[in-house]
C-alpha positions, 0 to 999 in steps of 0.5 A: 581537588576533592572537592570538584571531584565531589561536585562534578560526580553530583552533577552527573549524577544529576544529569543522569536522573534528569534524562532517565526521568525525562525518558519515563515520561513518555511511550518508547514504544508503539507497536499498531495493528489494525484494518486498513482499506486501500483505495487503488488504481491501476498502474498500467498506462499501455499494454501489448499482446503479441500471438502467432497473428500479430500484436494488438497494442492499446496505446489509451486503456480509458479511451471510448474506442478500448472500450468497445475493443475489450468491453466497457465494463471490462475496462473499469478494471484499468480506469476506475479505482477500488477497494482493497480490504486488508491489514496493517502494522507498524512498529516506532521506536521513539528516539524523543517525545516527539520524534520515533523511527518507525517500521511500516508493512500493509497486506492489501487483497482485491477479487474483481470479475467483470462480464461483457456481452458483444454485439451478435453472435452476442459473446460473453466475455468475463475478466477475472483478476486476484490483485495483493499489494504489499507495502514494506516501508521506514521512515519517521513518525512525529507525534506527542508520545507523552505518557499523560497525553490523551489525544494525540495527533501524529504524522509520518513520512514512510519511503521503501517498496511495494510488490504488486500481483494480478492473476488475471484470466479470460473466459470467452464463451463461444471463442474458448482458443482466446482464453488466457491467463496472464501473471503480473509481477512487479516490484517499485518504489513506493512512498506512504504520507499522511497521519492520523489520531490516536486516543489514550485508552488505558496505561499502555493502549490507543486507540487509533481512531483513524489514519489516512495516507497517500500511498503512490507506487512508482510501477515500471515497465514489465512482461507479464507470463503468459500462463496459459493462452494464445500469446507468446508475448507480454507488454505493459508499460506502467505507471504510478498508481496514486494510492490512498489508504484509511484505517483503524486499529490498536496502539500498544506502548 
C-alpha cells in the first residue's frame, strides 16, 4: 500500500510539472493597442422629416431624384463610404497555445462638410456631420501563442455592441429658418470577423503588422432629436452598415 501510495504521489507530482511546463511555453497574455481606420457606410435606408407643413419621407437615399432634392454632394453622405480615423485595444487571455478568450474595444471618429449650390437664386447649402462609432465586443482568438513563435498569424470571431452618434447641422445661406440640428443615437448588435499577423519583436513584444476585419452593425430604427430647427418629428429606418477595419499597433505578453 505504501508503495502505490508512493508511485501515485510521483505521478501527480509528475502530471503536475508536465502542465506547469507546458503552461510556460507560450504567452498567457496579449494585451494590443494601436491604430485602426474604419471604412463605414451609412446605416440609414430612409428618413422622415416632419414640420408644421407636412412631412417630406425620402423613400431612396442613393436615388438621382434625392439627389437633386437634397444636393448630390450632400447625399455622398448616405451612399458613399469613408474613413474614420481611430484607435483600438484588445485584451486575450489565452486558455491554451492555441485558444485565448479575448476583450475587443475600438473608438472611431469622422467630421464630414459637404457644400451644394442650387439652381437661381443659387443657394448654398452646407451639411456638416460629428459621426464616433464605438465597438465593445468578446469573443475567441485562435492564434499560435507559443513563446519561440516568431510569426504568428491569427483570427478572431468578436460579437457585443456598437454606439453610433451624428450631430448633423444644416446651414442655408439665403433660407436660414431651415437651418437644423439633428442628434442621431443608436445602440445595435455588432459582429467583428477577420485576423491578422503578429511579429516576435523582443521577449514580451509583437508587432502587429496588420489586421483586418469585417465589421457589420445591425442599426435599427430610431427618432433622432431635433436640437434645433423646423422639425417636430424624426424618422429614420436603419440598416446594417458593412464595416470594414484595418490596423496597426503593439502586442504586449
Amino acid at each position: 500500500m505504501k508503495r502505490i501510495i508512493l508511485l501515485t504521489i510521483l505521478v501527480l507530482a509528475f502530471v503536475s510539472a508536465s502542465q506547469a511546463q507546458g503552461s510556460n511555453d507560450y504567452h498567457k497574455w496579449d494585451i494590443y493597442g494601436g491604430y485602426s481606420l474604419n471604412r463605414i457606410e451609412s446605416n440609414l435606408s430612409q428618413a422622415s422629416f416632419t414640420s408644421s407643413s407636412g412631412t417630406q419621407t425620402f423613400t431612396n437615399l442613393c436615388s438621382a431624384a434625392t439627389g437633386q432634392q437634397i444636393g448630390p454632394n450632400s447625399q455622398k453622405f448616405f451612399c458613399t463610404r469613408r474613413n474614420a480615423n481611430g484607435l483600438e485595444g484588445s485584451v486575450t487571455y489565452n486558455v491554451s497555445r492555441y485558444v485565448g478568450i479575448q476583450g475587443d474595444f475600438t473608438a472611431h471618429f469622422k467630421s464630414t462638410s459637404y457644400l451644394d449650390t442650387f439652381p437661381p437664386p443659387g443657394v448654398k447649402q452646407t451639411l456638416a456631420n460629428q459621426e464616433r462609432l464605438y465597438n465593445v465586443l468578446g469573443g475567441i482568438q485562435i492564434k499560435d501563442n507559443s513563446k519561440s513563435k516568431r510569426v504568428k498569424p491569427f483570427a478572431h470571431a468578436l460579437a457585443g455592441f456598437a454606439r453610433y452618434t451624428n450631430r448633423q447641422a444644416q446651414t442655408l445661406d439665403l433660407f436660414p429658418q431651415f437651418n437644423f440640428v439633428i442628434q442621431d443615437r443608436d445602440t445595435s448588435f455588432a459582429l467583428k470577423v477577420g485576423g491578422g499577423l503578429d511579429i516576435k519583436a523582443g521577449k514580451r513584444i509583437d508587432i502587429r503588422l496588420i489586421s483586418f476585419d469585417y465589421n457589420p452593425v445591425f442599426s435599427g430604427n430610431r427618432n433622432p432629436r431635433s436640437i434645433s430647427g423646423p422639425f417636430t418629428a424624426v424618422s429614420f429606418t436603419g440598416k446594417t452598415a458593412n464595416n470594414y477595419t484595418i490596423g496597426a499597433g503593439i502586442v504586449i505578453h
